[in-house]
FIKE-201142 format. One record per residue (C-alpha): residue number from 1; residue in three letters; x, y, z. Coordinates in nm, 2 decimals. Layout:
% residues N
+-----+------+--------+--------+--------+
! pos ! code !      x !      y !      z !
+-----+------+--------+--------+--------+
! NUM !  ALA !      X !      Y !      Z !
...
+-----+------+--------+--------+--------+
% end
This chain:
% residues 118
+-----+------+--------+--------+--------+
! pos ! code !      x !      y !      z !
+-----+------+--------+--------+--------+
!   1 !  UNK !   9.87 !   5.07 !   6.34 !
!   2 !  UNK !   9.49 !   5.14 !   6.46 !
!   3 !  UNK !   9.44 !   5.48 !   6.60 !
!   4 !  UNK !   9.30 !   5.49 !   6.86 !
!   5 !  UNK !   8.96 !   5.64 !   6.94 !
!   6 !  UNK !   9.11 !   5.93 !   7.17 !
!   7 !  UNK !   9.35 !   6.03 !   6.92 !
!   8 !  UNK !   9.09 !   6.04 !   6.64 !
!   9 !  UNK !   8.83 !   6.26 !   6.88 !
!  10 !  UNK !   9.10 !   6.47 !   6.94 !
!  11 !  UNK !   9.22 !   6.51 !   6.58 !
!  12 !  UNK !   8.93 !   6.60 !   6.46 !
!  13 !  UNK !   8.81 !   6.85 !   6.69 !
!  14 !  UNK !   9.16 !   7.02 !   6.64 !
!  15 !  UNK !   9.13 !   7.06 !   6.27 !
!  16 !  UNK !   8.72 !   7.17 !   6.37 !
!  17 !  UNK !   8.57 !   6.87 !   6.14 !
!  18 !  UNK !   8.19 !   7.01 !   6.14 !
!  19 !  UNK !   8.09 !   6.68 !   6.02 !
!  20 !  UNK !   8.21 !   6.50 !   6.33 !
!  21 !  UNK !   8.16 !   6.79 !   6.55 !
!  22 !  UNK !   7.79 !   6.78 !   6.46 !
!  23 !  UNK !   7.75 !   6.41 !   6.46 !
!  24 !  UNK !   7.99 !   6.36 !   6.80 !
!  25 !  UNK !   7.84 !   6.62 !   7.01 !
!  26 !  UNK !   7.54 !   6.71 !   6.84 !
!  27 !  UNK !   7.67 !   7.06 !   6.79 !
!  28 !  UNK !   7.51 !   7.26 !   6.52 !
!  29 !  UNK !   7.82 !   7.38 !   6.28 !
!  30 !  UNK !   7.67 !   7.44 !   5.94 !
!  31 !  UNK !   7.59 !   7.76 !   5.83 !
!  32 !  UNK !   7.33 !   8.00 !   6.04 !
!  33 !  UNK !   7.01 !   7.99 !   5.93 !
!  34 !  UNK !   6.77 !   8.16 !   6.18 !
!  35 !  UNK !   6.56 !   8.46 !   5.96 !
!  36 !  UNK !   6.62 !   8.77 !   6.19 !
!  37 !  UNK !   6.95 !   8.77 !   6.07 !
!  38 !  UNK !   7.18 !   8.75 !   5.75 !
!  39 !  UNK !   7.42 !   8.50 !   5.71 !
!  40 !  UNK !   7.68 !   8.73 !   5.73 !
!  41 !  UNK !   7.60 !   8.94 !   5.98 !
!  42 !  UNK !   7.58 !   8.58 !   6.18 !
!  43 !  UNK !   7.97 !   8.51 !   6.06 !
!  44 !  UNK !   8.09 !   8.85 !   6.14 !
!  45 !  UNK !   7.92 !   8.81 !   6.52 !
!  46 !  UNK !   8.09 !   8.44 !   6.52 !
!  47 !  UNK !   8.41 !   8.65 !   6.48 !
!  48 !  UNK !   8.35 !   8.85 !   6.66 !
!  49 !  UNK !   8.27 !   8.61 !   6.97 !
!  50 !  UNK !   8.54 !   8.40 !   6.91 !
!  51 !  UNK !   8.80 !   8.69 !   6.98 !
!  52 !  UNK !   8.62 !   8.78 !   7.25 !
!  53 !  UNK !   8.64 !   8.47 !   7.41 !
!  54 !  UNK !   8.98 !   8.41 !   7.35 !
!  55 !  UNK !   8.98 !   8.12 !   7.12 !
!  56 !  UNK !   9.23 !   7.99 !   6.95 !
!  57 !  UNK !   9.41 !   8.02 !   6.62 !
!  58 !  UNK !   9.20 !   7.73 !   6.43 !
!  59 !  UNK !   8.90 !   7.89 !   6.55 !
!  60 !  UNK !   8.93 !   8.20 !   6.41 !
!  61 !  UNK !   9.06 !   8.08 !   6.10 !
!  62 !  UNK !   8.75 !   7.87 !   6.07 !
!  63 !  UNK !   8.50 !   8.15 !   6.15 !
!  64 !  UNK !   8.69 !   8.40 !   5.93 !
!  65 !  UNK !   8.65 !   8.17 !   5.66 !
!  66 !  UNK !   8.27 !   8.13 !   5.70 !
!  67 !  UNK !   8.21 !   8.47 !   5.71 !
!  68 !  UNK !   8.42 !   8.50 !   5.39 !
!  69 !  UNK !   8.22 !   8.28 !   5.23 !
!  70 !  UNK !   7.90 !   8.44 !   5.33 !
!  71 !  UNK !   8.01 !   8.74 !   5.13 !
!  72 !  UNK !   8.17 !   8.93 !   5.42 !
!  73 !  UNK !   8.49 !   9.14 !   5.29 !
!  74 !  UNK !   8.84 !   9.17 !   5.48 !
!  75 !  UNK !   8.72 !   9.54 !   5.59 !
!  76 !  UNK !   8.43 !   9.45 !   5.76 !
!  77 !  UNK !   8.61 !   9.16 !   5.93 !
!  78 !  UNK !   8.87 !   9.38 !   6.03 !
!  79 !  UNK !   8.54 !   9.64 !   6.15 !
!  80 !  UNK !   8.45 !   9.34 !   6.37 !
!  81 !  UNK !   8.78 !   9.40 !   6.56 !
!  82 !  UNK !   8.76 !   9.75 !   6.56 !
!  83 !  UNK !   8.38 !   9.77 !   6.69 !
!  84 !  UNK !   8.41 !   9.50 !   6.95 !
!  85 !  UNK !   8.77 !   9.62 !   7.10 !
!  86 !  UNK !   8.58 !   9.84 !   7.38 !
!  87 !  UNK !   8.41 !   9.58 !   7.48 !
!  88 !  UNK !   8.67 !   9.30 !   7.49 !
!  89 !  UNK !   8.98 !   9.53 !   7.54 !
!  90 !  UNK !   9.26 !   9.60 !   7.33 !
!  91 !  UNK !   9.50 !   9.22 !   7.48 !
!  92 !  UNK !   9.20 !   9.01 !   7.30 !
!  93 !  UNK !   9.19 !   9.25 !   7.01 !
!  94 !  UNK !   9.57 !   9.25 !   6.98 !
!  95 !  UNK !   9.59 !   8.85 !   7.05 !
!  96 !  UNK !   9.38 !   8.79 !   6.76 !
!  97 !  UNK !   9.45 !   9.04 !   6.48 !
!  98 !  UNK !   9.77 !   8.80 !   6.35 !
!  99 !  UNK !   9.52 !   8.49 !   6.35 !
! 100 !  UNK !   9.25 !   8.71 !   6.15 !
! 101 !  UNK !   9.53 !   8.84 !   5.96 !
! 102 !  UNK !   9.67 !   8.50 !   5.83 !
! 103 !  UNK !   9.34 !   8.38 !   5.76 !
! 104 !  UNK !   9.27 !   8.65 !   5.54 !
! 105 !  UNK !   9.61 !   8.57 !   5.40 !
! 106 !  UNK !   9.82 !   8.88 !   5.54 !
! 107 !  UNK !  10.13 !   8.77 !   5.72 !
! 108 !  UNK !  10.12 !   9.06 !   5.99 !
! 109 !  UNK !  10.47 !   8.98 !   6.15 !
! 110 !  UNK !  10.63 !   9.01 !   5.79 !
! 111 !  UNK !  10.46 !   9.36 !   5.73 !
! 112 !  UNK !  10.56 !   9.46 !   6.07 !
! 113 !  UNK !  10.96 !   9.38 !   5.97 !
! 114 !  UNK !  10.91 !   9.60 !   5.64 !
! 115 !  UNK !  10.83 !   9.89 !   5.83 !
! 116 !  UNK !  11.08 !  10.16 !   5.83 !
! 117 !  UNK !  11.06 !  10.27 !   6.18 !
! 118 !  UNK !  11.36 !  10.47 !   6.36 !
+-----+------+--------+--------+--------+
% end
């Protein structure tokens, strides 16, 4: 059976497929190349928009994954949290900490049950 081309479109936008997303809707998703600033201090500030916005689970697994590639460590993306949280308020900060979590590879909810706490 033929998908069709809704359920395609929609498929891959929900799995963020830079190739399509930059063909589709002419979107620029590779790497950040303007010279004023490092390509990881670019990834780190896509994080650190993303929470801020509110966006969802994939999307912050995709931008944490681009700024670990550009060389950024699991401290400073954890630092983005931390430095943007006055700004954004703790509910985005809270919302997003599993997602950043799981895309680093902690499973937050599982640490949380390992706790000892009275």
């Amino acid at each position: 059976m033929a998908t069709v081309r809704f359920q395609e479109t929609l498929r891959r936008l929900a799995m963020i497929d830079e190739g399509f997303v930059e063909n589709e809707a002419q979107l620029g998703m590779g790497p950040f190349t303007a010279s004023v600033l490092e390509p990881k201090t670019a990834a780190l500030l896509q994080i650190g928009a993303s929470v801020a916005i509110g966006s969802p689970a994939v999307c912050l697994e995709w931008s944490t994954g681009r700024a670990l590639a550009a060389g950024a460590t699991e401290d400073e993306i954890a630092g983005v949290l931390l430095a943007i949280a006055p700004v954004t308020g703790l509910s985005r900060i809270v919302a997003a900490a599993p997602e950043v979590a799981a895309a680093l590879g902690y499973d937050v909810a599982a640490a949380m049950e390992d706790l000892d706490v009275p």
